[in-house]
C-alpha positions in Angstrom: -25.4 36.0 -8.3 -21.9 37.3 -7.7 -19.7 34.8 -6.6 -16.2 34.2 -6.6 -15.2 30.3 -6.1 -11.6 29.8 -4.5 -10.1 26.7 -5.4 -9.6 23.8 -4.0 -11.6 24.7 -0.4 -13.9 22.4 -1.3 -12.5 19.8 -2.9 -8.9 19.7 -1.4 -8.8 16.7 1.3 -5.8 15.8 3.0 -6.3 11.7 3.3 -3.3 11.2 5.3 -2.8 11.9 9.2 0.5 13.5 8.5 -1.4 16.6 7.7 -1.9 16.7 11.2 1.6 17.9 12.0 2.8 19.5 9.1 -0.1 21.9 9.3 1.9 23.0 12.2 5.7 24.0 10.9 6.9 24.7 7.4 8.1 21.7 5.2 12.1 21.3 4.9 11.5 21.9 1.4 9.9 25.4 2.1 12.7 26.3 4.2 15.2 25.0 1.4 13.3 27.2 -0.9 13.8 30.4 1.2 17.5 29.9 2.2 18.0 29.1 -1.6 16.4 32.5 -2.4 18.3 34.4 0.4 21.6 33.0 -0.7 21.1 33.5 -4.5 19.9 37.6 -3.0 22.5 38.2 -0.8 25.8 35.7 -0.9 28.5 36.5 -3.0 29.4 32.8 -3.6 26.2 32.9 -5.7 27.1 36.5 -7.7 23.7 37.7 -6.5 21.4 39.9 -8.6 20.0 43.2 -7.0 16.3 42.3 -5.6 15.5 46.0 -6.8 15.3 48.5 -9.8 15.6 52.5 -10.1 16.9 54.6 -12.9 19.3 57.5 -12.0 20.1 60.2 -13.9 17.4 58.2 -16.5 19.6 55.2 -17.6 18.6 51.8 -15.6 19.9 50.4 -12.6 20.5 47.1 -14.7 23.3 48.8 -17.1 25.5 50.0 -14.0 24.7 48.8 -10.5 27.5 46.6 -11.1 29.9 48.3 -11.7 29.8 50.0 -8.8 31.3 49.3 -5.5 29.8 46.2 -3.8 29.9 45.4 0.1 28.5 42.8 1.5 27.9 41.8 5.5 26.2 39.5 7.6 25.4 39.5 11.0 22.7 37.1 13.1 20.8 39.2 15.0 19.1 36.3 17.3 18.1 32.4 17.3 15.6 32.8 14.8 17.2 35.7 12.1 19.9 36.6 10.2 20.4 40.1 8.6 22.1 40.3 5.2 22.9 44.0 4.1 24.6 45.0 0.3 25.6 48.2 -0.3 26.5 49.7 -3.6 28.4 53.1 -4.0 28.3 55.6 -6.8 31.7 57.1 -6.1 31.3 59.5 -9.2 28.3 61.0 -7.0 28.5 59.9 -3.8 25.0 58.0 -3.7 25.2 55.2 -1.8 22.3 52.1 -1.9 21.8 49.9 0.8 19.4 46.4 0.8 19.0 45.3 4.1 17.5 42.1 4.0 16.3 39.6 7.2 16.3 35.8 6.4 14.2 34.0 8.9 15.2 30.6 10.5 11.9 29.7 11.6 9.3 30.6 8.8 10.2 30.3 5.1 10.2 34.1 4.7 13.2 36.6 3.1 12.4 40.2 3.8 14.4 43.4 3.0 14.3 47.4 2.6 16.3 49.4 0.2 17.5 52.8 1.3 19.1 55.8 -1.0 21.7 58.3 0.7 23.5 61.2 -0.7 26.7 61.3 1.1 28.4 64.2 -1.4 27.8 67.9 -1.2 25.9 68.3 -3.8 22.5 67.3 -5.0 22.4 63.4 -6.7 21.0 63.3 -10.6 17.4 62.0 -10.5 16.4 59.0 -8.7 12.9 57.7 -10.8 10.9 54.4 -11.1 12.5 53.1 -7.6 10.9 49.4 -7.4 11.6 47.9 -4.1 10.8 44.7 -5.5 11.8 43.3 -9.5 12.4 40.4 -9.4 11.4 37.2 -11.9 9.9 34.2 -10.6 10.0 30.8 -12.7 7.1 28.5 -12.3 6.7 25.2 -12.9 3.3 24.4 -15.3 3.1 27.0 -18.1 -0.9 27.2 -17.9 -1.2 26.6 -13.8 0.2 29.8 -12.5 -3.0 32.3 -10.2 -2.5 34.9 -8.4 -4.8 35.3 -5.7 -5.5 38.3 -4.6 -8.2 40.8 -2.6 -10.0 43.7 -2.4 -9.2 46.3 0.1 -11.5 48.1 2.4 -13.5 50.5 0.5 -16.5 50.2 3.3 -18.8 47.9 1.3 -20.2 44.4 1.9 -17.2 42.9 -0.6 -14.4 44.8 1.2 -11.6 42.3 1.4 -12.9 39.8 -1.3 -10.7 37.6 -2.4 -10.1 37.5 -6.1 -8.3 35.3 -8.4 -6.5 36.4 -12.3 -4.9 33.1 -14.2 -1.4 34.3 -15.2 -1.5 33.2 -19.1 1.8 34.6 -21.4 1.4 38.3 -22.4 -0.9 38.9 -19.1 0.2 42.3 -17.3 -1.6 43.2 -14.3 -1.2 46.2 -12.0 -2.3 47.0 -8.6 -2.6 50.1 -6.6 -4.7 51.8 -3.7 -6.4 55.0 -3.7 -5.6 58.4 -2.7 -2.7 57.5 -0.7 -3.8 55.0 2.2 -2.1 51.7 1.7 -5.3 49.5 1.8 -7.9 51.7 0.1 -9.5 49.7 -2.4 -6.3 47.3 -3.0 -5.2 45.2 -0.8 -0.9 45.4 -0.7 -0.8 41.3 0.0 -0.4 38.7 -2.8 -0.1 34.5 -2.8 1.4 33.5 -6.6 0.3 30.3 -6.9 1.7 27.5 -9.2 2.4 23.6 -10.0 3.8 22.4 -6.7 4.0 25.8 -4.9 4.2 30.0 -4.7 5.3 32.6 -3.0 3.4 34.4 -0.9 4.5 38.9 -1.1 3.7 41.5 0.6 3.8 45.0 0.7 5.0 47.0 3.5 4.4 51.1 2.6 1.8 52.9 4.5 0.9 55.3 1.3 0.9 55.1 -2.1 2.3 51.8 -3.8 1.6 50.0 -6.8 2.9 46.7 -7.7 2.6 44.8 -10.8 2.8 41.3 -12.5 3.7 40.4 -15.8 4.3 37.3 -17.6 6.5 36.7 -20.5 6.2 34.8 -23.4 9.0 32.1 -21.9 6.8 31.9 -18.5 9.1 33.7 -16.3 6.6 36.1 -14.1 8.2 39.8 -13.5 7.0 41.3 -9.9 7.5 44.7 -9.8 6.0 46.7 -6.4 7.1 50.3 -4.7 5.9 53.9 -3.9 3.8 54.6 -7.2 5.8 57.8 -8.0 9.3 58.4 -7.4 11.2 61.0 -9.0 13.8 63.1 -7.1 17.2 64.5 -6.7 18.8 63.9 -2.8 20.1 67.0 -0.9 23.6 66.3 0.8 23.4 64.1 3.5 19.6 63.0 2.9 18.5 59.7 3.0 15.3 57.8 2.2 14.0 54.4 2.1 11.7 52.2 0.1 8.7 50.2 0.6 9.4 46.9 3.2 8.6 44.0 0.9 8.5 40.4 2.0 8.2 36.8 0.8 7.1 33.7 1.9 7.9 30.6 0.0 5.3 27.3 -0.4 5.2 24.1 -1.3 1.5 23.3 -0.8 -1.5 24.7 -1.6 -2.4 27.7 -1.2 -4.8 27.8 1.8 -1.9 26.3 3.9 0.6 28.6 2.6 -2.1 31.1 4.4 -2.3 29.1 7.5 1.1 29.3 7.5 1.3 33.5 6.8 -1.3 33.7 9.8 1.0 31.7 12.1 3.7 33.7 11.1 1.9 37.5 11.6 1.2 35.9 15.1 4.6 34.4 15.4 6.8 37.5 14.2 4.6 40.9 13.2 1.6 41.5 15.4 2.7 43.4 18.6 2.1 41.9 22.1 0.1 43.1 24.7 2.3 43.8 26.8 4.5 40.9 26.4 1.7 38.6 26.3 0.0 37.4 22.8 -2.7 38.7 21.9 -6.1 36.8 23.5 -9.2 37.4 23.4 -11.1 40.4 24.5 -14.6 42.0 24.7 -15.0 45.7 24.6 -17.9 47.8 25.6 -19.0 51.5 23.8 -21.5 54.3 23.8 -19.4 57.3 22.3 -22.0 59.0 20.3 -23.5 56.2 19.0 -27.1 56.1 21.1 -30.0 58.9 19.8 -29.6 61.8 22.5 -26.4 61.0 23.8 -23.2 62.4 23.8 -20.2 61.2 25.3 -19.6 62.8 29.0 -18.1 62.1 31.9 -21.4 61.1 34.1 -23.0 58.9 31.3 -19.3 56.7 30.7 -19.5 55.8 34.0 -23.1 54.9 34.2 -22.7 52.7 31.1 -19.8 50.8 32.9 -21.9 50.5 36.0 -24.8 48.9 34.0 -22.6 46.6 32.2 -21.1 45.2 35.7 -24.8 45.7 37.2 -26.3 42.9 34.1 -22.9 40.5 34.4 -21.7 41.3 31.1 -18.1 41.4 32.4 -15.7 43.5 29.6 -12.2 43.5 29.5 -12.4 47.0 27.2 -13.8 50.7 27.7 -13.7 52.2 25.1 -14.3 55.8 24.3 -13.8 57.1 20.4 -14.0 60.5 18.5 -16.2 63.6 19.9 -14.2 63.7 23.4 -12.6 67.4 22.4 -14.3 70.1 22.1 -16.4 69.9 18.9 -19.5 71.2 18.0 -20.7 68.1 16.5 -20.2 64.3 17.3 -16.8 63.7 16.2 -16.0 66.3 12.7 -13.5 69.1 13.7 -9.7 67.8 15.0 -6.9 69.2 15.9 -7.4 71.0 19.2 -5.9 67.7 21.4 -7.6 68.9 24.8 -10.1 67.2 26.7 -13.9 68.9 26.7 -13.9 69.4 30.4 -17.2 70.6 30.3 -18.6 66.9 29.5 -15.9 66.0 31.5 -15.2 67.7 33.9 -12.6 65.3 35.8 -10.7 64.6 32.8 -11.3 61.1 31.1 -8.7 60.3 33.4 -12.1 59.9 36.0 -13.7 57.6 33.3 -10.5 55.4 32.8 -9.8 54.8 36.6 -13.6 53.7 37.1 -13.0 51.6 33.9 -9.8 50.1 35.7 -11.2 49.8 39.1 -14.2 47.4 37.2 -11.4 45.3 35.6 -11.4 47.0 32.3 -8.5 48.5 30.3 -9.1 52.3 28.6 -9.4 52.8 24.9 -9.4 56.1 23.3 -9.4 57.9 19.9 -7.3 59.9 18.0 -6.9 61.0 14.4 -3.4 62.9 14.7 -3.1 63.6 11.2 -5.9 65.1 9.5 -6.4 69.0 11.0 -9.6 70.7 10.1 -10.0 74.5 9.8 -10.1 76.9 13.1 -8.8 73.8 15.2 -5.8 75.1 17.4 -3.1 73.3 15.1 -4.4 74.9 12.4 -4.4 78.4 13.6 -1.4 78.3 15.7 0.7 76.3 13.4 -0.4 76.2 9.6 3.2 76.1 8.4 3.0 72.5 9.8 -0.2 71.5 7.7 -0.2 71.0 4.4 -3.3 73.0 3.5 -2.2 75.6 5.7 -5.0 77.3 8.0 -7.9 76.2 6.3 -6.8 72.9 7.2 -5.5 69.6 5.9 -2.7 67.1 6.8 -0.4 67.3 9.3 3.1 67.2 8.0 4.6 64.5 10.4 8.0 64.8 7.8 8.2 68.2 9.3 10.2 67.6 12.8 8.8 70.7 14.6 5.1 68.9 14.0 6.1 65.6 14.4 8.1 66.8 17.8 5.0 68.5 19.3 2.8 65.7 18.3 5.0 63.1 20.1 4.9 65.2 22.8 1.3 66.0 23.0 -0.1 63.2 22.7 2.7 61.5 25.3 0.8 63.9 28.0 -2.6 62.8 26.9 -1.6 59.2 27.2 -0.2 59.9 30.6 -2.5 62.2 31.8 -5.8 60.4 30.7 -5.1 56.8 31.6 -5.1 55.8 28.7 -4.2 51.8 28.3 -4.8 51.5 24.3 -3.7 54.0 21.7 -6.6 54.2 18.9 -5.3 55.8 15.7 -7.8 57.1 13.0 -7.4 58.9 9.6 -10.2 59.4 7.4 -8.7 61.8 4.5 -6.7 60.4 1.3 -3.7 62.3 1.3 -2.1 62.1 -1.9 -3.2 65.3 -3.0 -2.0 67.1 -0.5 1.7 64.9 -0.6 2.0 65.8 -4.2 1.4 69.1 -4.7 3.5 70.0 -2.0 6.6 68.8 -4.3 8.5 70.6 -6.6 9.2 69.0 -9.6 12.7 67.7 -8.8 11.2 66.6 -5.8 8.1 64.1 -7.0 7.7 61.5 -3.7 9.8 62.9 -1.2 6.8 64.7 0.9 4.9 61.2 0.6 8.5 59.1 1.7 9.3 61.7 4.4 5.2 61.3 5.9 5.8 57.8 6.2 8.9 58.2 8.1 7.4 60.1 10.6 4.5 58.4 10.9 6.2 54.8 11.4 8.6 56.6 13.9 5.6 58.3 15.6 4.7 55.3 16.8 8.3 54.1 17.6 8.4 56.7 20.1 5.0 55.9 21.1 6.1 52.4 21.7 9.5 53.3 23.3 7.7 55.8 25.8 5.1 53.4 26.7 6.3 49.4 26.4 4.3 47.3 25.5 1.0 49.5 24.8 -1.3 48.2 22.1 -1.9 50.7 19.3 -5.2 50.1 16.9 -4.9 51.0 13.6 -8.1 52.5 11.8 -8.3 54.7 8.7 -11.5 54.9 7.8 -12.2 51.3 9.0 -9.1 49.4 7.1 -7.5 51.2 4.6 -4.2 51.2 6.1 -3.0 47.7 6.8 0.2 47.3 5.2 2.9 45.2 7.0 4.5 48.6 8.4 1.6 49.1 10.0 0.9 45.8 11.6 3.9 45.5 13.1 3.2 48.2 15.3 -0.5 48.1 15.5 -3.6 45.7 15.3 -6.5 46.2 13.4 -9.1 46.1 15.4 -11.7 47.7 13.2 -12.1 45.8 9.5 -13.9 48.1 8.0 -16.2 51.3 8.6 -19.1 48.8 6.8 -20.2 46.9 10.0 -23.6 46.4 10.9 -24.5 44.2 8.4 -24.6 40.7 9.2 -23.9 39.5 5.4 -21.3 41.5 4.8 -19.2 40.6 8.2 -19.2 37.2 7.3 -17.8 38.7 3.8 -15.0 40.3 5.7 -14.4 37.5 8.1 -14.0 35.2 4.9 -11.5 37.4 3.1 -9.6 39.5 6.3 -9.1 36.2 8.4 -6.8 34.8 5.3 -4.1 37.6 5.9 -4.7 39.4 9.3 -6.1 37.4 11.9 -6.6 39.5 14.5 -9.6 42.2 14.3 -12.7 43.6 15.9 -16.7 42.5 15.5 -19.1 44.6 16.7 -22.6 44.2 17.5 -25.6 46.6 17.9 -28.5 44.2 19.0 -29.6 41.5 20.8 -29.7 38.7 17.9 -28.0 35.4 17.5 -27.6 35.9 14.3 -26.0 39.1 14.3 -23.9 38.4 17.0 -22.7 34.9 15.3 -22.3 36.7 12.3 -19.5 39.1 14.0 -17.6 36.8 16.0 -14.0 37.5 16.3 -11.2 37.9 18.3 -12.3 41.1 19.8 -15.5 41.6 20.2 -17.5 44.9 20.8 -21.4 45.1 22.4 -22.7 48.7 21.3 -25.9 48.4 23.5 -27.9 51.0 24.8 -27.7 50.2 28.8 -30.0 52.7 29.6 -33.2 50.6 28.1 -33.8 47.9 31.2 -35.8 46.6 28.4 -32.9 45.1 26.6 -32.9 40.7 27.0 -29.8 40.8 29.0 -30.4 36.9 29.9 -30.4 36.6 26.0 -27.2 39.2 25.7 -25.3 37.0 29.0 -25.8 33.7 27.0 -24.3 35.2 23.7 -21.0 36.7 25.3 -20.5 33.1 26.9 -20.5 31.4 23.6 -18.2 33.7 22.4 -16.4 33.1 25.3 -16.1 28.9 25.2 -15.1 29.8 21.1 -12.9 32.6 20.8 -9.5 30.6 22.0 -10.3 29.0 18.4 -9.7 32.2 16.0 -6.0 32.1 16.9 -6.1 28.4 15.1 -6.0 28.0 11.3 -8.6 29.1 9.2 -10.8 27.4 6.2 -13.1 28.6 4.2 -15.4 25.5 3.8 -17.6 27.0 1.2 -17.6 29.6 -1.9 -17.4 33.2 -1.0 -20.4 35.0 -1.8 -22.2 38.7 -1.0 -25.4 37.5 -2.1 -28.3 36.6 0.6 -29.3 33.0 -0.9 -26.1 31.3 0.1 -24.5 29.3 3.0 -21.3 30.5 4.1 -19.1 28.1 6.0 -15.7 28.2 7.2 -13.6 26.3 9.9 -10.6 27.1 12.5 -8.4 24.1 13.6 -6.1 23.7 16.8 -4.0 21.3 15.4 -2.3 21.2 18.5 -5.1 20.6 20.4 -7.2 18.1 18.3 -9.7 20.9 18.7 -11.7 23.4 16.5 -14.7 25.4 15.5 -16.9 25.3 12.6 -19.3 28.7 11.6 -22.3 28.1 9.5 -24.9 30.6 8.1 -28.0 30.3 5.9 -28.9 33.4 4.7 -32.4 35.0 4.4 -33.2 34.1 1.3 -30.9 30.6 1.0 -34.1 28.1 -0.2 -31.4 25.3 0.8 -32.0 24.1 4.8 -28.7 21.8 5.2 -25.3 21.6 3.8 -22.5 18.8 4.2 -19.6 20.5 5.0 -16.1 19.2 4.1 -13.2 19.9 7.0 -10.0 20.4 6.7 -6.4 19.9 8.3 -8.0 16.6 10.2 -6.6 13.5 11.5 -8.0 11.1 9.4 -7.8 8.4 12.0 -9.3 10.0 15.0 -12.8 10.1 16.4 -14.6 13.8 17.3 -16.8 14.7 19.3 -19.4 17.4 18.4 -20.9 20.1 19.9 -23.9 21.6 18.1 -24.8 25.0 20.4 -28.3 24.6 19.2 -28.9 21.2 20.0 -28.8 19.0 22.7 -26.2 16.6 23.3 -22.7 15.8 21.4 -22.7 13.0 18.1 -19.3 11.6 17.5 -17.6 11.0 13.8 -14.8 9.7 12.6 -11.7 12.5 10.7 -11.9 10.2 7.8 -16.0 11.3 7.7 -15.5 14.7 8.4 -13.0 14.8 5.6 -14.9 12.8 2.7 -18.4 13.3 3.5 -19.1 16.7 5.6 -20.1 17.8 8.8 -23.8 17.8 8.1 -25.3 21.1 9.1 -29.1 22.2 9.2 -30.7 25.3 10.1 -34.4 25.1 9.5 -34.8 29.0 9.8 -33.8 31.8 7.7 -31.5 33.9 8.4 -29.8 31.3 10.4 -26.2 30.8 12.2 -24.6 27.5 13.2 -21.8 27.4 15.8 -20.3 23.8 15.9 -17.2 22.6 18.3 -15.1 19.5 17.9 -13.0 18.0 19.8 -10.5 14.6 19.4 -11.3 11.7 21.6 -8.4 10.5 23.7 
């Protein structure tokens, strides 16, 4: 059995109705912590100690960086931030380093980016080993200190799994993703957990970080994080920055530091829909999904019509890869033009009748991978790295990054296109560093991620408020860049089966708590098993066959629950990828007295009921309960919830549970 136990789910209880509120704003101690921290970073009064690390020229930052010339400003950028910048100067070279850090009013959060410019006429000595982050942390409780962390997406059943390493003296652990997409196989999120608190960091750095933890014999724990290889001279006038990193400070356990990291993501990084938070939404697809079909104009619009036709009411169309001409479904990209003989009026004829049925229009792309023979690639191979057999394109290059803007501007436009779907299935690290000379080791990599984040910028600026979705290869690029310009509404690549999107659910919904579930049949428990906030039905609307009484009931009960995934989130039992297990987890409304409680047996579970413990109630109170699956509500009091469990039974295998509670007046 392969299991990995998270403590304290199960038997951390919060006895006192205070929990109640203070599950709902950080603790004046937390926010003490992080003012503390920004002061001691940033104010002179406290003779602050650079955040960061680089060598130049190869003697260490720590043997001059103060000796050069210091600056320091402030300035508060709104109600709820304040922006402290340093800047050193090197005026023997002319290199001048900037920290630019925000400190947030709100949340118990200090953030900040480090940026290198050459302001001489000559090239700087080598910049090498730049860590965004290197800093020393002190817990309290030499043998108590965890760091909790996950696996990225790597499209298997224990993509996101959350993990857990004890921190003893002489420990040294390093982290890093593969091949050059920020959440392949490692996941750039931490919580450092110890006696009384932790800090909560993150990684902002859509490529190729690493990031490290060591602890010393005197119990101080060293966090190091940043691009994995730096190690470059600057041309005049050139300037480059460093990984985003960002804290969050705690003085609970570590679920609620999480609870509070999700409120904050909603609070401060997700985008909006177009001004609006994010809600709730179901999404219909064919694509190229069905046997026989291909995605054309004639049967989009048919699909639609049979959705409306059966009362399934969407709020999504969505069409993905293999609408350009290609010979296959989805393979060759890079010729950004509409197959107009599958469709013939343009998707722009698909997306009106998409509109005109209340739904919004998603649509694919996967900008930066070019395949060999597409037009980019035999037009233009000076902008791909790989040339005209194909590869990446350069979006540091501003001629390719110029006509990408502008291409895909008129696609948007011209398309109707309401929701901006970003793939990229290729590692690019390769292809990054061989293109370097070797004075020039990272630039290609920093000078990709620039244009990629300001890609979207421009995006964003041409069309306000416009959701983009982030997907490469499912969810290997989910850094904090990232999601602060996009959502990820597709986990992972790995999503049809019903065990492993409860995995994901379990491990995603602790750090990003907005995503897509997508379902394929007609089952209860495969459509329990994928609830989320946005949902996707992949049926085949052609087969009359289908139980569309069956599918109708399904949609409403994700319907009357989906409000609740916005709430905060427990797990409520040990995480597990084997098929003899319950799973359980919980999301509370504090605000509301309100919440939702998931349950699955699996297949091979011999166990019929479990007693579930729940969190973050009001000890106090009296709930009702709804049980979707039985009759009738049964009322219990938060003090039973709490010490005993919600007692759950499913007599059939595999089996899903969907319970609502809600606080009596």
């Amino acid at each position: 059995m392969k299991t990995t136990t998270l403590l304290g789910i199960v038997a951390t209880v919060w006895l006192t109705s205070s929990h109640f509120a203070a599950a709902l704003s950080p603790t004046p101690g937390e926010m003490g912590e992080a003012r503390q921290w920004a002061a001691a970073s940033f104010d002179a009064a406290h003779g602050s100690k650079p955040l960061f690390s680089f060598a130049y020229g190869g003697k260490p930052s720590t043997g001059f960086l103060s000796h050069w010339d210091l600056k320091r400003a402030c300035r508060k950028i709104d109600d709820k931030r304040t922006e402290h910048a340093l800047t050193y100067t090197d005026q023997k070279t002319g290199l001048v380093v900037r920290c630019v850090g925000i400190e947030n009013h709100d949340f118990p959060t200090v953030e900040w980016t480090v940026y290198f410019k050459n302001t001489s006429n000559q090239n700087t000595p080598i910049l090498s080993d730049i860590q965004a982050v290197d800093t020393v942390f002190a817990p309290k409780g030499s043998d108590n200190v965890l760091l909790h962390h996950f696996k990225g997406d790597s499209c298997t059943k224990d993509s996101f799994e959350p993990l857990e390493a004890k921190l003893t003296p002489g420990i040294d652990r390093r982290f890093a993703p593969a091949g050059g997409r920020s959440s392949n196989g490692e996941w750039p999120y931490y919580n450092l957990e110890w006696q009384g608190g932790g800090a909560i960091l993150a990684i902002g750095w859509p490529g190729q970080w690493a990031c490290r933890f060591t602890r010393s014999p005197d119990a101080g724990v060293r966090v190091r994080a940043g691009q994995e290889l730096t190690h470059f001279t600057l041309h005049p006038g050139e300037e480059v920055r460093t990984p985003l990193i960002a804290l969050m400070f705690y003085q609970r356990g570590w679920i609620p530091a999480q609870n509070l990291w999700r409120r904050w993501m909603f609070a401060d990084n997700f985008p909006k829909d177009h001004g609006k938070p994010l809600s709730p939404k179901l999404a219909g697809f064919a694509g190229n999904y069905f046997p026989g079909y291909r995605t054309n104009q004639q049967g989009e619009i048919a699909f639609i019509d049979r959705y409306v036709e059966e009362g399934i009411k969407l709020d999504y169309w969505w069409i993905d890869a293999g609408w350009y001409p290609c010979p296959g479904d989805w393979g060759p990209v890079g010729t950004w033009e509409v197959d107009r003989s599958r469709h013939p009026g343009g998707l722009r004829a698909t997306s009106d009748h998409a509109r005109s049925k209340g739904m919004q229009f998603i649509l694919w792309f996967e900008p930066e991978r070019v395949t060999g023979g597409s037009w980019l690639a035999l037009n233009h191979p000076e902008w791909v790295l790989g040339g005209k057999g194909g590869g990446l394109l350069d979006l540091g290059n501003p001629a390719a990054w110029k006509w990408l803007v502008e291409r895909i501007d008129k696609l948007i436009v011209s398309e109707g296109v309401d929701v901006y779907r970003q793939d990229f299935n290729m590692d690019p690290l390769s292809l990054w560093r061989s293109n370097d000379a070797a004075d020039r080791q990272g630039i290609t990599e920093i000078k990709h991620v620039h244009g990629y984040l300001a890609y979207w910028d421009e995006l964003l600026r041409r069309h306000p408020g416009m959701l983009i979705d982030s997907c490469a290869s499912g969810g290997r690029r989910d850094d904090l860049e990232t999601m602060r310009r996009a959502v990820p509404f597709l986990r992972s690549d790995y999503c049809t089966d019903s065990d492993g999107t409860q995995c994901h659910t379990y491990g995603f919904n602790l750090w990003l708590p907005y995503y897509r579930g997508a379902v394929d049949k007609v089952d209860t428990y495969d459509f329990r098993s994928n609830f989320s906030p946005l949902m996707m039905v992949v049926w085949d609307m052609r087969n009359k066959g289908l139980d569309y009484a069956q599918a109708r009931k399904l949609v409403g009960q994700w319907r009357q629950v989906a409000p609740y995934f916005f709430g905060e989130f427990y797990p409520l039992t040990s995480y597990s990828t084997t098929n003899d297990v319950w799973m359980a987890w919980q999301f509370d409304c504090p605000e509301r007295g309100e919440g939702l409680v998931q349950a699955f047996r699996r297949e091979k579970c011999p166990g019929e009921s479990i007693h579930a413990k729940l969190q973050g109630l009001d000890l106090n109170a009296v709930y009702l309960l709804t049980n979707f699956d039985v009759v009738g509500t049964t009322e219990m009091t938060g003090r039973e919830l709490l010490q005993n469990g919600l007692p759950i039974v499913i007599k059939g295998r595999p089996g899903a549970a969907v319970v609502t509670y809600k606080k009596k007046p």
